[in-house]
Backbone bond lengths (Angstrom), bond angles and torsions (degrees), N, CA, C in turn:
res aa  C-N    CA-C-N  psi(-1)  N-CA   C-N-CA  omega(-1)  CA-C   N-CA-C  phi
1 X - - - 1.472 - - 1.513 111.01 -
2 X 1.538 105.17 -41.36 1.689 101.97 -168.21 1.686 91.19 -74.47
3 X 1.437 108.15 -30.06 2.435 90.38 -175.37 1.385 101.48 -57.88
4 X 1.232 114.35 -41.67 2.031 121.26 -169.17 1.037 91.32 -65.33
5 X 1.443 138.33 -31.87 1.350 113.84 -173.52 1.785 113.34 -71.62
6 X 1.379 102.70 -58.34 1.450 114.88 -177.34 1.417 108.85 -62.30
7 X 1.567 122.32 -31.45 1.669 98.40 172.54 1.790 117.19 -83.09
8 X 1.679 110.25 -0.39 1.018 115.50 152.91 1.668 142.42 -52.95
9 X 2.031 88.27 -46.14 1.555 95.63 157.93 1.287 115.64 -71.44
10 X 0.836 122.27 -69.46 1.768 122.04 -166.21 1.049 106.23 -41.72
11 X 1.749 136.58 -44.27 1.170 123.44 176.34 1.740 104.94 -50.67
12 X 1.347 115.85 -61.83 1.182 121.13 -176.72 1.683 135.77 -25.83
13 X 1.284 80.37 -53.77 1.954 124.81 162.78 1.513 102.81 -59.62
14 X 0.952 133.46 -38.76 1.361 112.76 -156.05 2.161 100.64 -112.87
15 X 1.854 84.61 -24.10 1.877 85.19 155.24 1.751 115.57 -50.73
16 X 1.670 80.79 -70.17 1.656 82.39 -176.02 1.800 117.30 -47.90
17 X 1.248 121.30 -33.60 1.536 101.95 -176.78 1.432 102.75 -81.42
18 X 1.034 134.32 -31.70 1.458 118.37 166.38 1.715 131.26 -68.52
19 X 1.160 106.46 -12.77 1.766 122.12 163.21 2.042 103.41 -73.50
20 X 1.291 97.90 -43.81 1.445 111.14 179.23 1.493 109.86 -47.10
21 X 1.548 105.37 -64.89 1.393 115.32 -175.73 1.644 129.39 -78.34
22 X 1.757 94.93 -11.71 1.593 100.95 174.99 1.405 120.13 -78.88
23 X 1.446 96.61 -8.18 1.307 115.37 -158.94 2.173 113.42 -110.12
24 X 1.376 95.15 49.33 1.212 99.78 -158.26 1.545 87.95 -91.07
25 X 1.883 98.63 179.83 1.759 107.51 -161.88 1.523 98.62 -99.66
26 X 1.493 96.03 144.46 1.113 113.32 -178.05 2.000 116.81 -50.58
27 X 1.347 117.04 166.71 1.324 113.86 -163.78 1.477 107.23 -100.55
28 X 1.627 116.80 122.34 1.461 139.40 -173.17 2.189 93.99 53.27
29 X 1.450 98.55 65.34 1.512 108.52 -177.55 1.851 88.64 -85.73
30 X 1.835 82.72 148.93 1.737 90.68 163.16 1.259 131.40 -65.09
31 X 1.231 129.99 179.48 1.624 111.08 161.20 1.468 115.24 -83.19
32 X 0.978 153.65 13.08 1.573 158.06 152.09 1.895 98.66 -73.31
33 X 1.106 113.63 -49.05 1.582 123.07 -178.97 1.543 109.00 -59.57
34 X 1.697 89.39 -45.56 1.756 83.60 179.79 1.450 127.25 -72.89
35 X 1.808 103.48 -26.99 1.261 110.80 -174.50 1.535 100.97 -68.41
36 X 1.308 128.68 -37.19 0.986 127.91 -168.98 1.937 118.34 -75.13
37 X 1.141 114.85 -22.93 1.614 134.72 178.22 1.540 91.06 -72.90
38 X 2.019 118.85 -47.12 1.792 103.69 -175.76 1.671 113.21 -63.98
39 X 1.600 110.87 -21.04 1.536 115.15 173.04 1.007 107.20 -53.71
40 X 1.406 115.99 -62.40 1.646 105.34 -160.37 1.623 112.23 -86.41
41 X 1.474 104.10 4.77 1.348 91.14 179.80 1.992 114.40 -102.56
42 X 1.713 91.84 -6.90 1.500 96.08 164.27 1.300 131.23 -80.46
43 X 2.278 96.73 -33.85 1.209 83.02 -170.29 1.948 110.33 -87.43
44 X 1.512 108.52 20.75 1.419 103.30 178.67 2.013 93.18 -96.61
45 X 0.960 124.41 -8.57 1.404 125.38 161.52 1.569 113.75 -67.14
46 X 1.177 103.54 -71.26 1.745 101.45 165.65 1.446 96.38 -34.30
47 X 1.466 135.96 -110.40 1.192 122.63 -171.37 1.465 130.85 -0.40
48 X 1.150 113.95 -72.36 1.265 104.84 172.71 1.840 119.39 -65.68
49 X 1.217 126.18 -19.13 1.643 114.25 172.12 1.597 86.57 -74.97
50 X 0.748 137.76 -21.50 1.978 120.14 -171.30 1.577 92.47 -108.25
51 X 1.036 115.53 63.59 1.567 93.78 166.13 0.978 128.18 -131.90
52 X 1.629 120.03 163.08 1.295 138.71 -126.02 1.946 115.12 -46.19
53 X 1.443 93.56 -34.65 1.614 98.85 175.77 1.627 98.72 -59.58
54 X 1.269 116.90 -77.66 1.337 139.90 174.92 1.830 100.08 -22.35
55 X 0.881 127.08 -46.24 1.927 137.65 -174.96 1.643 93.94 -75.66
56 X 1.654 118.08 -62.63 1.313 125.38 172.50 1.590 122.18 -32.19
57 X 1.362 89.04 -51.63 1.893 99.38 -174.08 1.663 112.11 -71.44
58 X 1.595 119.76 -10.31 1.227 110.33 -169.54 1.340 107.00 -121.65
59 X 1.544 133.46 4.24 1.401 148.53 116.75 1.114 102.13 -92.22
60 X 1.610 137.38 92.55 0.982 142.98 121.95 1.845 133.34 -25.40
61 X 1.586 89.56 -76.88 1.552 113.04 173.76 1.539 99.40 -51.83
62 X 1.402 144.49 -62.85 1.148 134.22 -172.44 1.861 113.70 -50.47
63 X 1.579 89.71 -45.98 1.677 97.06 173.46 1.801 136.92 -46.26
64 X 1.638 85.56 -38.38 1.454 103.83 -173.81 1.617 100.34 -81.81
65 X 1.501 121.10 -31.04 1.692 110.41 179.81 1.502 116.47 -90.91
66 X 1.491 105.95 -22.31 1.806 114.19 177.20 0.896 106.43 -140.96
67 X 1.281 126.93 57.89 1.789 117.05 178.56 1.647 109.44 -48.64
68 X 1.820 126.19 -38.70 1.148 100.35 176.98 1.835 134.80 -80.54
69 X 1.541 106.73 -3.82 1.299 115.91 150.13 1.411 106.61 -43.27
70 X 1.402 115.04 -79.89 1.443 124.92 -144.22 1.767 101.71 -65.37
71 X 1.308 120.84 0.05 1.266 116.10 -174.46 1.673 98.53 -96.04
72 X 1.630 100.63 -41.75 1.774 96.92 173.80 1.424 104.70 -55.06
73 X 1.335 114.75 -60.60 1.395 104.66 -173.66 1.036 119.16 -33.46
74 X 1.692 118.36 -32.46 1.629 115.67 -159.98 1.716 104.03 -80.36
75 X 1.153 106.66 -40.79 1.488 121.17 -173.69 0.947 122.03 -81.87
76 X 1.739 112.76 -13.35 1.995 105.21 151.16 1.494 102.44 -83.95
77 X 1.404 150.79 -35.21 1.051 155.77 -160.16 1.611 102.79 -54.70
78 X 1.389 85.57 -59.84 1.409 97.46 -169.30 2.243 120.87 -68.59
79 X 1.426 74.61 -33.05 1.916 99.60 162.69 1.310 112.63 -32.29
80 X 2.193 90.91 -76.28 1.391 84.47 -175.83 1.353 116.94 -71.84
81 X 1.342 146.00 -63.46 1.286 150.98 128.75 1.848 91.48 52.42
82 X 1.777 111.89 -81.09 0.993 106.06 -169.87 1.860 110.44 -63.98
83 X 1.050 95.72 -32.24 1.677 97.39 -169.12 1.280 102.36 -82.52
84 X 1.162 150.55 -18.53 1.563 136.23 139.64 1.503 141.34 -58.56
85 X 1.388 91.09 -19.93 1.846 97.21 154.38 0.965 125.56 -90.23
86 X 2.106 120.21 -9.41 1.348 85.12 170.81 1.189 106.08 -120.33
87 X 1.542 121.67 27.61 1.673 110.06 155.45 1.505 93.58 -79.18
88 X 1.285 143.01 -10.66 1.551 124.94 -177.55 0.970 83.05 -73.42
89 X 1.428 157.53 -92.77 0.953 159.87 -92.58 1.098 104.41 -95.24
90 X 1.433 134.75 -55.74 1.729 146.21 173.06 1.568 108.55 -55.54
91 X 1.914 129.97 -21.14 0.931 124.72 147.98 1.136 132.24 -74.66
92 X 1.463 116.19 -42.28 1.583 109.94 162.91 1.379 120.75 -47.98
93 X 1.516 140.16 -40.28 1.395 161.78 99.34 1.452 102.06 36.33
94 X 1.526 115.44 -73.46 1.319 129.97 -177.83 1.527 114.47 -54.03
95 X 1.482 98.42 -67.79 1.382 115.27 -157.01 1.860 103.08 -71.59
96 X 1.155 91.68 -41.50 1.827 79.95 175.23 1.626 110.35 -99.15
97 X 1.238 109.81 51.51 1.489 108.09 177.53 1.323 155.39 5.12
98 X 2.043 96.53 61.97 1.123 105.69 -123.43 1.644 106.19 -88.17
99 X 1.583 86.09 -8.27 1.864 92.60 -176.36 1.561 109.49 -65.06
100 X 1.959 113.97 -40.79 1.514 92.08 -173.30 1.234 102.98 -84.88
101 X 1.288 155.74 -10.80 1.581 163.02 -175.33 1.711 85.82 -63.77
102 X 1.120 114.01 -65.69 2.189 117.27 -166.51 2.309 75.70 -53.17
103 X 1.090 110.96 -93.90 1.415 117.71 -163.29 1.507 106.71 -20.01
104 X 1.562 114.07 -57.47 2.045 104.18 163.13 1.159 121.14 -38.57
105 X 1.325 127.28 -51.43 1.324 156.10 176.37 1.887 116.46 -45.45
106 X 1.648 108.94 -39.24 1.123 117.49 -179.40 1.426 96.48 -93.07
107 X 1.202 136.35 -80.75 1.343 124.60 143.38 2.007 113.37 51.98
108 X 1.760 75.02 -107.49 1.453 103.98 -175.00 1.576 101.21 -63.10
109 X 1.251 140.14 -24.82 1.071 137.42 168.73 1.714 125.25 -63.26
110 X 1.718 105.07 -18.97 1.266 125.89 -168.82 1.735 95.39 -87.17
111 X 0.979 104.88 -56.29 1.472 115.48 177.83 1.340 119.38 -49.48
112 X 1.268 116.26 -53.18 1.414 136.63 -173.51 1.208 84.30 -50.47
113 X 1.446 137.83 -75.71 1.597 133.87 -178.60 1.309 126.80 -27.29
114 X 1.781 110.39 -39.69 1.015 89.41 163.98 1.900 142.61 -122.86
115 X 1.514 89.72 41.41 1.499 108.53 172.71 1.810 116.23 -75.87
116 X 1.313 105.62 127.47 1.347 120.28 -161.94 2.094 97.93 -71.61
117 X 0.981 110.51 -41.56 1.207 135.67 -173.31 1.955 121.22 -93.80
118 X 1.154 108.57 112.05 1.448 115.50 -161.93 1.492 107.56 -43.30
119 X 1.362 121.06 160.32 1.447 93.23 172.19 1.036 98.13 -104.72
120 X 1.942 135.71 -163.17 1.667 142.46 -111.23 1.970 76.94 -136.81
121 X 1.388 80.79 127.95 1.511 103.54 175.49 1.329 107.30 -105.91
122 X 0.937 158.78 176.71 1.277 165.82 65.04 1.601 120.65 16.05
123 X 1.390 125.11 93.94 1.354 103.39 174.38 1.375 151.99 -72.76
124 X 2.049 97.29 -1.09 1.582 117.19 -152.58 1.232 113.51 88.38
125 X 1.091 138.92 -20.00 1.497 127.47 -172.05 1.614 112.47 -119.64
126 X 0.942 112.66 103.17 1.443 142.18 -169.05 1.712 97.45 -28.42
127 X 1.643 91.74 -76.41 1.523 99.70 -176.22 1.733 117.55 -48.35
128 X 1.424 112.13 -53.68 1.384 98.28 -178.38 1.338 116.13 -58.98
129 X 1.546 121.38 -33.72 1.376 111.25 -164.94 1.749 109.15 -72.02
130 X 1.109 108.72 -42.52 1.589 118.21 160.34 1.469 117.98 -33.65
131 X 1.062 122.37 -68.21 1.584 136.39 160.82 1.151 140.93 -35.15
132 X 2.049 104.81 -47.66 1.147 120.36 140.20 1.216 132.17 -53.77
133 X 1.204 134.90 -15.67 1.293 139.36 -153.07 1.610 96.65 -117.59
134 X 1.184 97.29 -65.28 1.763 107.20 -169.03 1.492 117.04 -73.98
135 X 1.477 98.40 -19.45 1.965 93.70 168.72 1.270 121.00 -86.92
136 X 1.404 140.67 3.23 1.087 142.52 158.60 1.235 116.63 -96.72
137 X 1.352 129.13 -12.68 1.077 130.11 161.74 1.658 105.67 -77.93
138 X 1.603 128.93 -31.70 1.218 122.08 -167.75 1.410 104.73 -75.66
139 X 1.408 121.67 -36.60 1.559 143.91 179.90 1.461 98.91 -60.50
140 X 1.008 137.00 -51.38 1.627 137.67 160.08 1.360 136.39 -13.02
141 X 1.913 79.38 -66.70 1.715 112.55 -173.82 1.355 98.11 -80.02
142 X 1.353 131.22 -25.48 1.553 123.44 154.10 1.047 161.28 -104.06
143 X 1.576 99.92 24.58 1.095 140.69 141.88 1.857 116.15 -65.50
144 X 1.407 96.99 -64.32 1.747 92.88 175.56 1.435 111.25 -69.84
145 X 1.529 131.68 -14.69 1.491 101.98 -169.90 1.787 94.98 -103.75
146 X 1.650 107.14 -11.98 2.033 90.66 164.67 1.782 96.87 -74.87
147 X 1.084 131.84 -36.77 1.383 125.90 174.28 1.587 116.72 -41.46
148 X 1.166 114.34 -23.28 1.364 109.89 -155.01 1.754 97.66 -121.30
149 X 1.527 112.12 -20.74 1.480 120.47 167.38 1.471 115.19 -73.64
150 X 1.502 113.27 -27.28 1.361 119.80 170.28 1.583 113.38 -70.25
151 X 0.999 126.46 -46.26 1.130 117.08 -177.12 1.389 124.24 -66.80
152 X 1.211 108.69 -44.95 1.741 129.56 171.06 1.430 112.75 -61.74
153 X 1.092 114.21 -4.98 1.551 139.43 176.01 1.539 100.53 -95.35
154 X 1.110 108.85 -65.53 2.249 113.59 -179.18 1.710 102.00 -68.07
155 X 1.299 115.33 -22.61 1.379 114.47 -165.51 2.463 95.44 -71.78
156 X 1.425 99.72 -72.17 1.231 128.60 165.74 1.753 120.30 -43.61
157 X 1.464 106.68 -22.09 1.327 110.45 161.07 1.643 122.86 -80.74
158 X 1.750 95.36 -46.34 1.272 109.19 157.34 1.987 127.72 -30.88
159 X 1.527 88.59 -76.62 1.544 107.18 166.61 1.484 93.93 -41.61
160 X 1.063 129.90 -88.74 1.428 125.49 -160.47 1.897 133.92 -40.72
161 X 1.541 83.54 -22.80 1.793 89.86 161.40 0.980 107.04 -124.78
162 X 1.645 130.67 30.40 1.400 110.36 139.07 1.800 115.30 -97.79
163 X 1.323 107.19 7.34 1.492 132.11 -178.60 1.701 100.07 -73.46
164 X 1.219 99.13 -81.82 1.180 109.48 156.00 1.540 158.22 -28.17
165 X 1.456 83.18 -51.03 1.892 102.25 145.25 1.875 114.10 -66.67
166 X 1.014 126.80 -65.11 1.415 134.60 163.26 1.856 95.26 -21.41
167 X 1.503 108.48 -84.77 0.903 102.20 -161.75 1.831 138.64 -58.96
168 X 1.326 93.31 -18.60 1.743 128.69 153.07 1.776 108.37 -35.52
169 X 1.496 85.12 -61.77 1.487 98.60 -179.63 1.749 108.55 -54.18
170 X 1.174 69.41 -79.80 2.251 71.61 -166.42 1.419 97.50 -43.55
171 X 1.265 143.21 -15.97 1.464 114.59 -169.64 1.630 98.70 -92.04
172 X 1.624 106.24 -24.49 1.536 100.51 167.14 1.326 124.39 -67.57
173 X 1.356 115.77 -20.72 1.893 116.30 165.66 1.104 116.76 -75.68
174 X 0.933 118.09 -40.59 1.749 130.32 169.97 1.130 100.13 -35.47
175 X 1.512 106.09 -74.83 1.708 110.81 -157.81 1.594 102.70 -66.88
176 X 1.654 122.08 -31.16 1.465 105.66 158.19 1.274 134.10 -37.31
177 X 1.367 101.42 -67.17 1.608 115.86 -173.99 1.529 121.98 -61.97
178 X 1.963 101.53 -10.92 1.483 102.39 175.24 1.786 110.01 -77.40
179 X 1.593 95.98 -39.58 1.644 105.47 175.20 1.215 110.03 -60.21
180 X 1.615 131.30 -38.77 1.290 109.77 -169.21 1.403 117.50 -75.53
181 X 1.850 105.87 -24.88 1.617 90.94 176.34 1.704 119.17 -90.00
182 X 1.121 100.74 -19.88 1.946 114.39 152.65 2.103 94.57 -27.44
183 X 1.537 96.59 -83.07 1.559 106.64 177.02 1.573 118.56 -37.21
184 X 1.231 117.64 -60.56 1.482 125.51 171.38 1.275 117.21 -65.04
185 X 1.357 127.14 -19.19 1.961 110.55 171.72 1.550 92.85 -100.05
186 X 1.642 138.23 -7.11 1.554 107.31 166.56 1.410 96.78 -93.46
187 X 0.933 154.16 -8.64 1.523 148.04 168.11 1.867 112.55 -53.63
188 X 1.826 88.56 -57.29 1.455 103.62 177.40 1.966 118.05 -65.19
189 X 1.427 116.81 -49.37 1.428 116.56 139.09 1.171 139.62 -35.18
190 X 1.584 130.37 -28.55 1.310 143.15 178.64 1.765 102.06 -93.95
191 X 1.226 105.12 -11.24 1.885 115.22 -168.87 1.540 84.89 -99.11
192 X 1.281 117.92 -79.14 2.142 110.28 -178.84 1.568 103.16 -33.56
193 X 1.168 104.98 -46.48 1.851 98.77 -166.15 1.792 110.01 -52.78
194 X 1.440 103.39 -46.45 1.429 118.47 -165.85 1.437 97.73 -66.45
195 X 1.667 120.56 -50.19 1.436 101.40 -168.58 1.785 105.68 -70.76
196 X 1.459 96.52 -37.53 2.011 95.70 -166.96 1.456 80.20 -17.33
197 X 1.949 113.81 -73.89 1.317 132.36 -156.47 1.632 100.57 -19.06
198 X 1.278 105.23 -77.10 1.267 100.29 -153.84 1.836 111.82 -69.53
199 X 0.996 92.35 -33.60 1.629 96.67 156.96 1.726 120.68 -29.93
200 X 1.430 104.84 -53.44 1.699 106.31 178.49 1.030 130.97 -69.84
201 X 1.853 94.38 -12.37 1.482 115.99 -151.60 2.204 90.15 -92.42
């Protein structure tokens, strides 16, 4: 009984490493493909740490009166077993949306290829990397806000000589309208004078 048992495992053992290895990842696979190849390649690991000898030895007594019960049992156990990890998994999948996150992921990976210039490591040192990081961003932000003082500057200069022009103006009507009635009270003075005249006359 105990050899049937152990050539039971090893058979078992040597299923599972050949399910392991038949079961290799597809060629230049995505990362959704790959994540999905470590599923099935864990949950055929689980399988084999629970297996059937291993299930056998801990219902014994059931084993010795129905061993082929206790093997169904084992092989729905293990059924669902697999089919409940991977609706966890296809929900976790869901809920953190993991297919377009991998597609960002390839993406930015595409790009990365083709940046001429390494990208920004970390050097270990707190302060420089801080410094590095945040002074080109500060050099940025002051760049756009003299960018944006300049203009509001040409905008307000603008306004200011068309203020000026305006006010150009009215002082040039002014000084019209002072000449024209300048013109109109010696006209009107030169009109009393003429009648007094004829008045005396």
């Amino acid at each position: 009984m105990a050899a049937e048992g152990v050539r039971t495992a090893d058979g078992e053992k040597e299923a599972a490493d050949a399910a392991v290895a038949a079961a290799e990842p597809p060629s230049n696979p995505s990362r959704e493909q790959l994540l999905d190849y470590i599923v099935d390649v864990s949950l055929q690991k689980i399988a084999e740490a629970g297996s059937y000898h291993r299930f056998a030895k801990c219902y014994s007594r059931l084993y010795k009166v129905q061993p082929e019960l206790t093997k169904c049992v084992y092989n729905q156990f293990i059924s669902h077993l697999q089919a409940s990890f991977r609706e966890e998994i296809q929900d976790l999948k869901e809920e953190g949306n993991i297919s377009v996150l991998f597609k960002s992921l390839d993406e930015l990976a595409e790009e990365a290829k083709k940046r001429v210039t390494p990208a920004w490591r970390p050097s270990g040192i707190p302060e420089e990397d801080v410094h590095s990081a945040v002074v080109p961003y500060l050099l940025k932000q002051r760049r756009f806000l003299q960018k944006a003082i300049k203009e509001k500057e040409e905008v307000n200069s603008r306004l200011a000589e068309a203020v000026l022009a305006g006010r150009k103006r009215i002082a040039d009507l002014q000084e019209k309208i002072r000449k024209s009635k300048e013109e109109w009270q010696a006209v009107a003075q030169e009109g009393q004078q003429i009648m007094s005249s004829l008045d005396e006359l």
